[in-house]
N, C-alpha and C positions, 0 to 999 in steps of 0.2 A: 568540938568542931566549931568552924566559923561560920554562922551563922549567915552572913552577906554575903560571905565567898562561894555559900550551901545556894541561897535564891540568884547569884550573880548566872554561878553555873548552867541550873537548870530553864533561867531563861533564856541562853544562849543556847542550849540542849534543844529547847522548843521552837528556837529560829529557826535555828539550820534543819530541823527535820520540816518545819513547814517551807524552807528553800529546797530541801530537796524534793518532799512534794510535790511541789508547782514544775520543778524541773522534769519530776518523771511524768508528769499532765500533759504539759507540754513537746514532750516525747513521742509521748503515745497519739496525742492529736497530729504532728505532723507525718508520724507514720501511717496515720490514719489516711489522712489526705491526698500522702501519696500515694497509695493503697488505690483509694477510690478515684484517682486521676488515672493511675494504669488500666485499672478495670474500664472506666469510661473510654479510653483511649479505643481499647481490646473491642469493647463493645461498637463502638461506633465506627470507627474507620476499622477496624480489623488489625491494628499496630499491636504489636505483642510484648512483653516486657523485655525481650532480648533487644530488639529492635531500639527500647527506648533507652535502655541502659549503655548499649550501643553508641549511641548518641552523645548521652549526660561523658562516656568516656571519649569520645572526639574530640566535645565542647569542652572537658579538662586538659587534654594533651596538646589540646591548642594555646591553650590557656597556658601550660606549664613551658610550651616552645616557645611563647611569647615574652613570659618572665627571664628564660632563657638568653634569649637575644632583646630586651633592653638594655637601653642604652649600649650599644652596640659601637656609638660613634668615641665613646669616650675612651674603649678600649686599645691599648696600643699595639700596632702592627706585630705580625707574630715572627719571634727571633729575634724583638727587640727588647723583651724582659731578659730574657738570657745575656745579652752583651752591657746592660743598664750596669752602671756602678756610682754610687755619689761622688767619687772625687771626676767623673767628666762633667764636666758644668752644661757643655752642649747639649751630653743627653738629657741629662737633667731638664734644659730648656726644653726638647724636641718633646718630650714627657711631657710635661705640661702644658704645651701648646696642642696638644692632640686632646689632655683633657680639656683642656679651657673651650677644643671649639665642638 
């Protein structure tokens, strides 16, 4: 056996389980936290975990509608990809000047 390639190995063996480690630490603390953020919630205003998950799914599908329609202005009128061919030059231009503004 090779000798260097034997300690090269096992030091790299010992990385990555101490990166995964810290990754599943870290895991566990943030489910922790939100754990103890819902229960606080539950406790104190009476918000319940439907209610908040409720929410965090609003705050993403807004999010997702939003990504959706960026940049909005660049896109070209519709009916106008369908008739678009590179030998008309005008379209060609009209294409471009809708991205460009």
């Amino acid at each position: 056996m090779n000798t260097p390639l034997v300690i090269g190995a096992l030091i790299v063996s010992v990385l990555l389980m101490f990166w995964l480690f810290s990754v599943v630490k870290a895991t566990f603390k943030a489910a922790f936290f939100i754990a103890v953020i819902i229960f606080a919630l539950q406790i104190l205003t009476g918000v319940g975990p439907q209610q908040v998950w409720a929410e965090v799914f609003k705050i993403f599908s807004g999010f997702s509608r939003w990504l959706q329609n960026w940049g909005g202005k660049a896109k070209p009128p519709s009916g106008f990809v369908s008739g678009f061919s590179l030998d008309s030059l005008p379209g060609f231009l009209e294409l471009f000047l809708i991205m460009v503004s």
